[in-house]
C-alpha positions as a Markdown table, in Angstrom:
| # | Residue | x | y | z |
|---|---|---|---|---|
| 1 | Unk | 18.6 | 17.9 | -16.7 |
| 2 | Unk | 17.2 | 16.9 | -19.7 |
| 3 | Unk | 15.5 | 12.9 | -20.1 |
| 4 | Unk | 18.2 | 11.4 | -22.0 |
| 5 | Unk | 20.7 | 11.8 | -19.4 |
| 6 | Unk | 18.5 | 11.6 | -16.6 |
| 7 | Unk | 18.1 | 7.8 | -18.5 |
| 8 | Unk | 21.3 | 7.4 | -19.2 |
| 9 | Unk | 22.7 | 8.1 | -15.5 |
| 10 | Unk | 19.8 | 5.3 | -14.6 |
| 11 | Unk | 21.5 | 2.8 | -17.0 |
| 12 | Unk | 24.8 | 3.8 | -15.8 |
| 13 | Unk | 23.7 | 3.6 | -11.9 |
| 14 | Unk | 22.1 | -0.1 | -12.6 |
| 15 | Unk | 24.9 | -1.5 | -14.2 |
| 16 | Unk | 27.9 | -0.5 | -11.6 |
| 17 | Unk | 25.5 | -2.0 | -8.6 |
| 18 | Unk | 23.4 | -5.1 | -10.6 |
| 19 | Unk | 23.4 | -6.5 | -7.3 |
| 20 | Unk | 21.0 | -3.5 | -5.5 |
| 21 | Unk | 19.1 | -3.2 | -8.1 |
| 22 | Unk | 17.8 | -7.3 | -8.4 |
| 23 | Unk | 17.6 | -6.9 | -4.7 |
| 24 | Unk | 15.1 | -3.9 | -4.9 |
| 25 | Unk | 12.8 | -5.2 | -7.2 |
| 26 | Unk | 12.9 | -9.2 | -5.1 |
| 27 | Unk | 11.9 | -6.7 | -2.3 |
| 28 | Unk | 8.7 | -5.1 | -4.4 |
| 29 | Unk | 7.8 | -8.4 | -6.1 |
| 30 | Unk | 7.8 | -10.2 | -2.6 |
| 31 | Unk | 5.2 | -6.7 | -1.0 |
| 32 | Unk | 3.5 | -7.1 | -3.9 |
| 33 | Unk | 2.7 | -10.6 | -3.9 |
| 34 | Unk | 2.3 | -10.6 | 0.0 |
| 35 | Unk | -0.3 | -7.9 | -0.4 |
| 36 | Unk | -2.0 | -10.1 | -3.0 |
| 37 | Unk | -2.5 | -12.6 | -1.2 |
| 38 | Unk | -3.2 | -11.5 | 1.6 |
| 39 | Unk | -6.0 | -9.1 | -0.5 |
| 40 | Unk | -7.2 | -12.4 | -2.2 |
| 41 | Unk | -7.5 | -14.9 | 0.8 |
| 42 | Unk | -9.8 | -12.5 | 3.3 |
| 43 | Unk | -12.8 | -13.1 | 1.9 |
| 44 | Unk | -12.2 | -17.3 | 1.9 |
| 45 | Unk | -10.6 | -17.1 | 5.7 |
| 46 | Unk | -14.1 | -15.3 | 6.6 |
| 47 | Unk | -16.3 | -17.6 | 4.5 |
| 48 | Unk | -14.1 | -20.2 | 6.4 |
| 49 | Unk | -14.5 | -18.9 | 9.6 |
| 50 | Unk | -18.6 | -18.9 | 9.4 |
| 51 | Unk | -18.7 | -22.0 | 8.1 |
| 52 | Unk | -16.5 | -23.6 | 11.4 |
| 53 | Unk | -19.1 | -21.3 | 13.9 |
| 54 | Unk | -22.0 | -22.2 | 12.4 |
């Protein structure tokens, strides 16, 4: 199959189900930013976390 119609069966597939497709990439922007933040906020929960020990 050559790249042209493997793009234009992409197309085709996005527009008959718009609906799928904005729900799939909610799902990926909401892991994404989950994994973010939880990435971000470790270090400043630990910092936190001596701080309330000490």
């Amino acid at each position: 199959m050559s790249k042209k119609m493997l793009y234009k069966d992409a197309w085709q597939s996005i527009g008959r189900s718009p609906g799928r497709f904005i729900a799939l990439v909610l799902l990926m922007l909401l892991g994404t930013f989950s994994f973010v933040g939880l990435k971000i906020t470790g270090p400043d929960m630990r910092q936190t976390g001596m701080n309330y020990f000490n």
